[in-house]
C-alpha positions as CSV (number, residue, x, y, z in Angstrom):
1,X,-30.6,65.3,-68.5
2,X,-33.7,65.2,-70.9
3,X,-36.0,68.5,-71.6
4,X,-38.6,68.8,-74.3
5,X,-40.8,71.5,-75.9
6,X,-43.4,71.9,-78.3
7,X,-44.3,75.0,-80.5
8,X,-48.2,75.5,-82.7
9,X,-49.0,76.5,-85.7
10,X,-50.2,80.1,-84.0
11,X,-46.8,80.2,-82.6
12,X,-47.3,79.6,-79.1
13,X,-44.3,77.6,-77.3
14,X,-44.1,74.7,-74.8
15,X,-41.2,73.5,-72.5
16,X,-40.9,70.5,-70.1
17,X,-38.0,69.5,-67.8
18,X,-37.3,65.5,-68.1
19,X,-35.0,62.6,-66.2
20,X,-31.8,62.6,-65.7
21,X,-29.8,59.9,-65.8
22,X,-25.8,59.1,-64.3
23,X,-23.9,56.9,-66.6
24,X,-21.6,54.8,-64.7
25,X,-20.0,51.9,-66.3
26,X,-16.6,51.9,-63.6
27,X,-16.9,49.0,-61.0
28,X,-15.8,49.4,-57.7
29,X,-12.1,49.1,-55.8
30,X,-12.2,45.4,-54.7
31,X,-12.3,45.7,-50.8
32,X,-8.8,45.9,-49.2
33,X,-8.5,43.4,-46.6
34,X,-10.3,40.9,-44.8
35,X,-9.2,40.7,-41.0
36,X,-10.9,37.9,-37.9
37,X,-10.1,38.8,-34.3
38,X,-10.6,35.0,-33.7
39,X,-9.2,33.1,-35.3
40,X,-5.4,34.0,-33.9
41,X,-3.7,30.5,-35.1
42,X,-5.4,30.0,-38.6
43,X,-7.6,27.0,-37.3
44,X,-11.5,27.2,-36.7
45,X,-11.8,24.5,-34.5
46,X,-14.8,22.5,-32.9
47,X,-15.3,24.1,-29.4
48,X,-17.9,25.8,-28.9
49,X,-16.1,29.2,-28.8
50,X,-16.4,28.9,-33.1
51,X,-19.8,28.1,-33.3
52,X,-20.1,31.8,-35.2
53,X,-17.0,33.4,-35.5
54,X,-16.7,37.4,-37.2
55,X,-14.8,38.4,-40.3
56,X,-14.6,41.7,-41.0
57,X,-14.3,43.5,-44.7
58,X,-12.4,46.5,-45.6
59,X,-13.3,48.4,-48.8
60,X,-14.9,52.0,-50.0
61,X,-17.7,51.7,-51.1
62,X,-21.3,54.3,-51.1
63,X,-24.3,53.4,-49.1
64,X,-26.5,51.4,-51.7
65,X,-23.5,49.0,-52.9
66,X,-23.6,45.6,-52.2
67,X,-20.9,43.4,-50.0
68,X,-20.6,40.0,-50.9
69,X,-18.8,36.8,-49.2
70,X,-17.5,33.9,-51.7
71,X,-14.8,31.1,-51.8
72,X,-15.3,28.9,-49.0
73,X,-19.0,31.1,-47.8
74,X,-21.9,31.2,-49.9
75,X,-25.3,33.3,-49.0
76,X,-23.5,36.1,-46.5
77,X,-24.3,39.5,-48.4
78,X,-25.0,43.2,-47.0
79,X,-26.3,46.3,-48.6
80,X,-24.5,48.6,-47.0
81,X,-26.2,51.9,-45.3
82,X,-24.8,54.9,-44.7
83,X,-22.8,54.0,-41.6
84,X,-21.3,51.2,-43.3
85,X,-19.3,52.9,-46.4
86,X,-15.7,51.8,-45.2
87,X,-16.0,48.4,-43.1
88,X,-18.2,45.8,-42.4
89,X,-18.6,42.7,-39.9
90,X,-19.9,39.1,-40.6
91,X,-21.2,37.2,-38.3
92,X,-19.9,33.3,-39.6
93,X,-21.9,30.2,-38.8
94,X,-18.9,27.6,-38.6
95,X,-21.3,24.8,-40.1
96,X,-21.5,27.0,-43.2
97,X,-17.8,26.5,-44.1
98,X,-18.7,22.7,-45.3
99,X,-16.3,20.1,-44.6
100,X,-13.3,20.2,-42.5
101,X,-9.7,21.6,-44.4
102,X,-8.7,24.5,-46.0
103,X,-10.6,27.2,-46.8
104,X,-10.4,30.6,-48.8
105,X,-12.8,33.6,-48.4
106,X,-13.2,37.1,-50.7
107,X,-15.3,39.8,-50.7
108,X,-16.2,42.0,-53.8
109,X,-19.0,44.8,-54.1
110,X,-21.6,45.5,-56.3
111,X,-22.2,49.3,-57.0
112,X,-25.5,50.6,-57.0
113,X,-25.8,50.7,-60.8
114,X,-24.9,47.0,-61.3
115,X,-20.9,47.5,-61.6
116,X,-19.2,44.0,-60.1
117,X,-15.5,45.0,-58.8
118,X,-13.0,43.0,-58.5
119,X,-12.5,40.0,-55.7
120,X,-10.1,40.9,-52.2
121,X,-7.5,39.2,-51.8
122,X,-8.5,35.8,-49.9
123,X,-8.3,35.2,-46.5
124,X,-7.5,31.3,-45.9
125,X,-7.5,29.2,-42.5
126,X,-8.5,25.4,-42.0
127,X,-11.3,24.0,-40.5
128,X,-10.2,21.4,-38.1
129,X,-12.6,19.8,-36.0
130,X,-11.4,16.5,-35.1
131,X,-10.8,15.8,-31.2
132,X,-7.7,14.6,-29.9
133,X,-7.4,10.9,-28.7
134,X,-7.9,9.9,-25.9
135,X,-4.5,9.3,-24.0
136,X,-3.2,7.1,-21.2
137,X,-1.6,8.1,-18.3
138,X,1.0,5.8,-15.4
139,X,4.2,6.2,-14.2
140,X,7.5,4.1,-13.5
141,X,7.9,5.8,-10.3
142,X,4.4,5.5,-8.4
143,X,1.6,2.8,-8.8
144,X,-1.7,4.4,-9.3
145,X,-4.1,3.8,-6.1
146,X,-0.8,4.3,-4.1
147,X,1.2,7.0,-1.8
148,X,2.9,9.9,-2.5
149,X,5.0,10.2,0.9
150,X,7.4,12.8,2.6
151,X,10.9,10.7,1.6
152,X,13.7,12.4,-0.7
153,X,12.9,10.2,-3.2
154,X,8.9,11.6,-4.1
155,X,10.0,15.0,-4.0
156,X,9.5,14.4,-7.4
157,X,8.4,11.8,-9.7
158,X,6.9,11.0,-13.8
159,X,4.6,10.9,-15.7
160,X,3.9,8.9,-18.5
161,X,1.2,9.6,-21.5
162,X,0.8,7.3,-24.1
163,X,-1.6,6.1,-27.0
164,X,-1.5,10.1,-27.6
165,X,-1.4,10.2,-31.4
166,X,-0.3,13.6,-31.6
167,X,1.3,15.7,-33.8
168,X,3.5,18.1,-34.7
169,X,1.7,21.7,-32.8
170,X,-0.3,19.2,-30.7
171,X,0.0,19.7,-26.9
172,X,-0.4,17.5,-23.9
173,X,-1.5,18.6,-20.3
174,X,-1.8,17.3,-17.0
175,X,-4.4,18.2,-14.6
176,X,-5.1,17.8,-11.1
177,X,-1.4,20.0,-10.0
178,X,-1.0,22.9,-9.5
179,X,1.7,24.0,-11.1
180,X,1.4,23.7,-15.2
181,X,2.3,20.9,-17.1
182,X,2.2,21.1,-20.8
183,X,4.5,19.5,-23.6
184,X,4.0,21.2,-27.3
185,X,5.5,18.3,-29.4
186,X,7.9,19.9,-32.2
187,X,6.9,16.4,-34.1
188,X,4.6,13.7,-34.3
189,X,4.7,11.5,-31.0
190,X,2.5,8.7,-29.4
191,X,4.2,8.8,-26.1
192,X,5.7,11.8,-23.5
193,X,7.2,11.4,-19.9
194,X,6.8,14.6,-17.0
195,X,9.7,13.6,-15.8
196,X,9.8,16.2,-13.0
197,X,6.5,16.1,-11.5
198,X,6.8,18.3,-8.3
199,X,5.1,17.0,-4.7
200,X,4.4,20.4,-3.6
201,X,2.3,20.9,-6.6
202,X,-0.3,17.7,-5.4
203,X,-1.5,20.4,-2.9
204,X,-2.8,19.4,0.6
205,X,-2.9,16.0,1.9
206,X,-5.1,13.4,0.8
207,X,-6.9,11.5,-2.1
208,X,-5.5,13.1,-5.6
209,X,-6.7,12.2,-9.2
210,X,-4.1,13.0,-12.3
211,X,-5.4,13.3,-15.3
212,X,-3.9,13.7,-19.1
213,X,-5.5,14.9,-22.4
214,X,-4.0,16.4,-25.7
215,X,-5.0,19.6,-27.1
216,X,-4.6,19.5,-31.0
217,X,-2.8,22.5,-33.0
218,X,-6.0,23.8,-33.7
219,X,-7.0,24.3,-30.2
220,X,-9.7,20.8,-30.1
221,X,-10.0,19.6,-26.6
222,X,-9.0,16.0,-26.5
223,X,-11.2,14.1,-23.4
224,X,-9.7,13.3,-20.5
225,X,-7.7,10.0,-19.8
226,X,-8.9,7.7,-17.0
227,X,-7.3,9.1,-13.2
228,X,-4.1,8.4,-12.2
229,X,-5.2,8.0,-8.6
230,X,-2.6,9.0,-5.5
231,X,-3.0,9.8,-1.5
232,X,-0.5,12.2,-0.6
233,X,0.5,11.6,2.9
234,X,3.6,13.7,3.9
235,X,3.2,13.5,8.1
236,X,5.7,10.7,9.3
237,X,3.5,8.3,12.0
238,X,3.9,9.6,15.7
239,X,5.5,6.9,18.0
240,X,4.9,7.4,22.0
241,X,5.7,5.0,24.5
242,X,3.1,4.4,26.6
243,X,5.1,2.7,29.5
244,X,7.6,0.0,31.0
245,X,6.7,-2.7,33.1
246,X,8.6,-2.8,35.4
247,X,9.0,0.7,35.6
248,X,12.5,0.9,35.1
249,X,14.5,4.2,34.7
250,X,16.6,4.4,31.8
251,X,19.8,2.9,32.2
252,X,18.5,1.0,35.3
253,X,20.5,-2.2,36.3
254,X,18.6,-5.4,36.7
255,X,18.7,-9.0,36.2
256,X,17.6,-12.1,35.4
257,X,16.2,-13.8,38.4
258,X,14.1,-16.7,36.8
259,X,11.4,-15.7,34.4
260,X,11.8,-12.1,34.2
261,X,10.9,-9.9,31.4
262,X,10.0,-6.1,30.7
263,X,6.7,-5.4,29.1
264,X,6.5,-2.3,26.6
265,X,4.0,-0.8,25.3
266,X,4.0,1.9,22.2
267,X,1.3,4.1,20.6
268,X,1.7,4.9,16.7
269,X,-0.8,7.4,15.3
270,X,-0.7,9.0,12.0
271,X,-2.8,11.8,9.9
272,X,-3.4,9.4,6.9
273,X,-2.7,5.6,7.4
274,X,-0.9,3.2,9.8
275,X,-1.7,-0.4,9.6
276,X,1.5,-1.3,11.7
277,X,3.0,-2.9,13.1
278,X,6.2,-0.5,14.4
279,X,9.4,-2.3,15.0
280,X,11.6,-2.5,17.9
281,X,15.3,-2.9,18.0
282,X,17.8,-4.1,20.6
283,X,21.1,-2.4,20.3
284,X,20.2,-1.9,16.7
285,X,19.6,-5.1,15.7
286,X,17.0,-7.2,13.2
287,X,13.7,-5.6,13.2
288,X,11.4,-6.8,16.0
289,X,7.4,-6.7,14.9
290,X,5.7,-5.6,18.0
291,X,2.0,-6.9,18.7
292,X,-1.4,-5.3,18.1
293,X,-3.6,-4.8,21.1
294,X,-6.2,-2.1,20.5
295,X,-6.8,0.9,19.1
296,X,-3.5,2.2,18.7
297,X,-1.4,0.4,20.8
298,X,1.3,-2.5,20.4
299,X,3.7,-4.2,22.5
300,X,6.3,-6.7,23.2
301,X,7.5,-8.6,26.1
302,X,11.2,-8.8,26.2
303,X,12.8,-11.5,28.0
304,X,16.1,-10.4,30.0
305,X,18.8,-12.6,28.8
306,X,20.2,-14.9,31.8
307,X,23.9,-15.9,32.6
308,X,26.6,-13.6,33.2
309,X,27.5,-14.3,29.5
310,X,24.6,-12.0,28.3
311,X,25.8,-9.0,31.0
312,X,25.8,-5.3,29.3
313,X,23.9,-2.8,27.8
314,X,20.5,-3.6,26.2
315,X,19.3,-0.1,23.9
316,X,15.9,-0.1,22.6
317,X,14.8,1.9,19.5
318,X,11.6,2.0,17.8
319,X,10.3,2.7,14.2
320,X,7.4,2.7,12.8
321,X,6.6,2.9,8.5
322,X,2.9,4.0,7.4
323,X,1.3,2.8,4.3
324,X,2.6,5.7,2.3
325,X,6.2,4.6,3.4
326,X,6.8,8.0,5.7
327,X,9.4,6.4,8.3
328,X,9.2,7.6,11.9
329,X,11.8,6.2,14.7
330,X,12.5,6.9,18.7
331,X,15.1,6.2,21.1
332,X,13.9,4.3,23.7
333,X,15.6,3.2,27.2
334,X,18.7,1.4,27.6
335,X,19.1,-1.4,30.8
336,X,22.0,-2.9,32.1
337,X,21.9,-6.4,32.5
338,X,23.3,-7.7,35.3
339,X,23.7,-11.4,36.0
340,X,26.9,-12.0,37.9
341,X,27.2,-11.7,41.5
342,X,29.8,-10.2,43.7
343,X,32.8,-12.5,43.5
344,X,36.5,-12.3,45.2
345,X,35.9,-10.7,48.9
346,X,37.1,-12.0,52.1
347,X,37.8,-12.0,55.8
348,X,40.9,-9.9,56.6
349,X,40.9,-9.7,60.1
350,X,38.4,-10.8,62.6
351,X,38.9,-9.7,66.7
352,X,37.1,-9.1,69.6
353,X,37.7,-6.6,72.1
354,X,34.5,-6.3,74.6
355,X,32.6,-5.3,74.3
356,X,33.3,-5.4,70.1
357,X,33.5,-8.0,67.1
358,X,35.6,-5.5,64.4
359,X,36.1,-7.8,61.1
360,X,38.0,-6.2,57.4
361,X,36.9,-7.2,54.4
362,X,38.8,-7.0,51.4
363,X,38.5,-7.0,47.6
364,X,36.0,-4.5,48.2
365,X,36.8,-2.3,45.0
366,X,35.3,1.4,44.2
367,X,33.7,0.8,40.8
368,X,32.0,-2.6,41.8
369,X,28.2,-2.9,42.0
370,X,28.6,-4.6,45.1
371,X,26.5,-2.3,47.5
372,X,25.5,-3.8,50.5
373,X,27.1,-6.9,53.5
374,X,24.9,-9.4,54.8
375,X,26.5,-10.6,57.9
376,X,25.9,-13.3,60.3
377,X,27.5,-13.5,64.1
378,X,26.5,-16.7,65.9
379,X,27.2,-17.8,69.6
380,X,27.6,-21.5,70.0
381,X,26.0,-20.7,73.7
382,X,29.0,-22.6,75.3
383,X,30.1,-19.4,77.8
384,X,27.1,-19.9,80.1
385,X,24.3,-17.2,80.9
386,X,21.9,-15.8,79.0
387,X,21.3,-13.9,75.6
388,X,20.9,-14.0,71.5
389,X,22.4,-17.1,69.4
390,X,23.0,-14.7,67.0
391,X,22.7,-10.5,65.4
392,X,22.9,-10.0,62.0
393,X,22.7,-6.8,59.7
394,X,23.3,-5.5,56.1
395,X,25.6,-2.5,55.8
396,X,25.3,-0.5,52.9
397,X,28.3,0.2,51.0
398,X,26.7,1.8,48.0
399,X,29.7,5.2,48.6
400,X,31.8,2.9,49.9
401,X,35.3,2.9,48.5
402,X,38.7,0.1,49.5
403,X,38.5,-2.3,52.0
404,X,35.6,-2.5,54.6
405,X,35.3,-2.4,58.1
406,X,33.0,-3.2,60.7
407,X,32.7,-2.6,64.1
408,X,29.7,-4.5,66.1
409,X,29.0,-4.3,69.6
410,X,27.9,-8.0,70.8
411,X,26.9,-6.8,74.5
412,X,23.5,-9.1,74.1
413,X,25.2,-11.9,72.4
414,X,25.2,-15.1,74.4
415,X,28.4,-16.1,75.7
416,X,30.9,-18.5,73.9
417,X,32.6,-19.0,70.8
418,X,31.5,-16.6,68.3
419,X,31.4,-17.2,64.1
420,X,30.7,-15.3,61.2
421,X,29.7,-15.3,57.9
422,X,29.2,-12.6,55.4
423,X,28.1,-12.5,51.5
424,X,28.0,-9.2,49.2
425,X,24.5,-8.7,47.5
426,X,25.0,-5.6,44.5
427,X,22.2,-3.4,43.6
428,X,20.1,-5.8,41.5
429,X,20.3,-8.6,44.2
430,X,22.9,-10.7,43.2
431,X,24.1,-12.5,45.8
432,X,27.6,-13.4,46.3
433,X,28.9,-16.7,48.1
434,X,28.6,-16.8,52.0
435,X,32.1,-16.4,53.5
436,X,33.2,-17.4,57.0
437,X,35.6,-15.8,59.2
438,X,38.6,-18.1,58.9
439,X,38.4,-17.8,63.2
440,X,36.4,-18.0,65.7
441,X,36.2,-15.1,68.7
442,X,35.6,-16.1,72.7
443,X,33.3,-14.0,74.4
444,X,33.7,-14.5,78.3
């Protein structure tokens, strides 16, 4: 502190108060830390979430001082205010740190009467903006532009990236799932297989686009690969059968009378896509392509086989495979083929007592199909009088079981020697040879 004063010749005495001035020749503490709360993995990258970025400095320091940035930062500076004497935030242009690769900053303060401290202790990341290459994407399992389906074998499937040129802290990611698919590589790689990709996780049905692209260690955002393009179609095709013509009831009998056939028609519809055609099967035989006719029906004319060679059961099944490869199938009916007629039946007995013809037939068996007689009983007129040449009838013996016997009253039959004939004709309409009664009956 400086004071002066000044005394006359007479005596007479003069003070004056002066300046004061502080010496101060010790420089500040250098600040204690330096601390980011973004930059979490030591990278700056090149999104455009570190286009700024804060640091913040921690020191003690008196309102006046200055805070200064250096290293890898030139031109960031504060003088601090009074509110600002133990900590301090920069706001960091990215572009500012230069060229991409390490980089070091410090802080130091400048007291208020010119004292430089020392330099913090430096605070390092790297500045990594490169972006990732751009990868491809296929798969053994599926062919892009194809089906996903509802078979055992898509419940899952791959995934292959390639031209990837990652490494080591590099990541790769799908997208277009649902679940999450990503692969940190432990070392340098250009190629990595999902090999578990999981069906459910394609989402609802219909078009789907895959996608693949690498995020780098320091968090740059490769660009997307081209799609790997799938339909997911899960819904197996619906198969109805829309009729049989003839109408035959399953496990009818029938036969082959000339040119007969059975007409069948199907209808296959499906959520996705059926281009057809379904197949049809006979007793689980070869595949049989059935034929378009509109919208979505198909058919197929099946020819009954002839000959009693070709007698049994005929099953039909049906199946029918979409694009996607879902597989749908349906029992259909089953016929009995029935070509050979009643055989090995004949006259047992064959009397008349008036005013009755009774004739046996044997060889009639329970379990044949034989189920009706067609019988004949003819007058050769030679008795005189009046009335019919002949009566005939069909009995049905559909229940019937052993040998058969009929009893026919011939009251308007014209009188004479009477024949007969009689053939078996089972349900389909086979008919059996004509057989005559090994006698002939007078009627007087």
């Amino acid at each position: 502190a400086f004071s002066f004063s000044a005394e006359d010749d007479a005596g007479n005495l003069a003070t004056l108060s002066g300046r004061t001035f502080v010496v101060d020749n010790t420089p500040p503490n250098a600040p204690t830390g330096i601390t980011s709360g973004e930059i979490i993995s030591g990278y700056v990258n090149g999104e455009t979430s570190f286009e700024t970025f804060d640091l913040t400095v921690y020191y003690s320091a008196q309102a006046g001082d200055l805070l200064t940035l250096s290293g890898a930062l030139s031109g960031y500076s504060r003088l601090l205010g009074t509110g600002e004497t133990s900590s301090y935030t920069f706001t960091i242009d990215r572009d500012d740190l230069g060229i991409d690769g390490p980089k070091t900053i410090y802080a130091g303060l400048t007291d208020i009467a010119g004292n430089v401290g020392a330099l913090s202790s430096g605070y390092s990341f790297t500045l990594d903006r490169a972006v990732p290459a751009t990868p491809s994407i296929g798969s053994t399992e599926l062919t892009s532009g194809g089906y996903v389906n509802g078979e055992d074998p898509h419940i899952s499937f791959d995934i292959i990236t390639s031209d990837l040129n990652a490494s080591m802290g590099d990541s790769v990611q799908l997208s277009g799932l649902s679940g999450t698919y990503t692969y940190l590589f432990p070392l340098a790689a250009s190629e990595y297989t999902f090999t578990n990709v999981l069906r459910a996780d394609l989402g609802s049905q219909g078009y789907k686009e895959i996608r693949a692209r690498i995020i780098s260690r320091a968090g740059n955002i490769g660009p997307y690969s081209s799609p790997f393009i799938v339909t997911l179609d899960t819904s197996d095709p619906v198969i109805t059968i829309s009729s049989y013509t003839p109408d035959y009831e399953d496990n009818s009998r029938i036969r082959q009378s000339g040119t007969d056939t059975v007409n069948i028609r199907a209808s296959v519809t499906d959520t996705v896509a059926f281009t057809g055609p379904p197949a049809l099967r006979v007793n689980g035989g070869s595949a049989i392509d059935m034929t378009y006719v509109s919208g979505s029906s198909w058919e197929y004319t099946w020819d009954i086989p002839s000959g009693s060679a070709n007698d049994g059961s005929y099953a039909f099944s049906f199946s029918a495979e979409d694009d996607a490869g879902n597989l749908a199938t349906l029992s259909g009916r089953t016929f009995v083929v029935d070509n050979t007629a009643p055989a090995g039946y004949s006259f047992s007995s064959y009397t008349y007592t008036s005013p009755n013809i009774i004739f046996e037939i044997t060889g009639i068996i329970e379990s044949s199909p034989q189920v009706q007689a067609s019988y004949v009983l003819t007058s050769d007129q030679s008795g005189g009088g009046g009335g019919l040449e002949s009566i005939n009838g069909i009995t049905d013996l559909k229940s019937h079981s052993g040998d058969f016997s009929q009893t026919i009253d011939i009251s308007d039959l014209h009188k004479g020697y009477i024949s007969c004939t009689i053939r078996m004709i089972d349900e389909v309409g086979n008919e059996g040879d004509e057989v005559t009664a090994p006698n002939d009956v007078e009627k007087k």
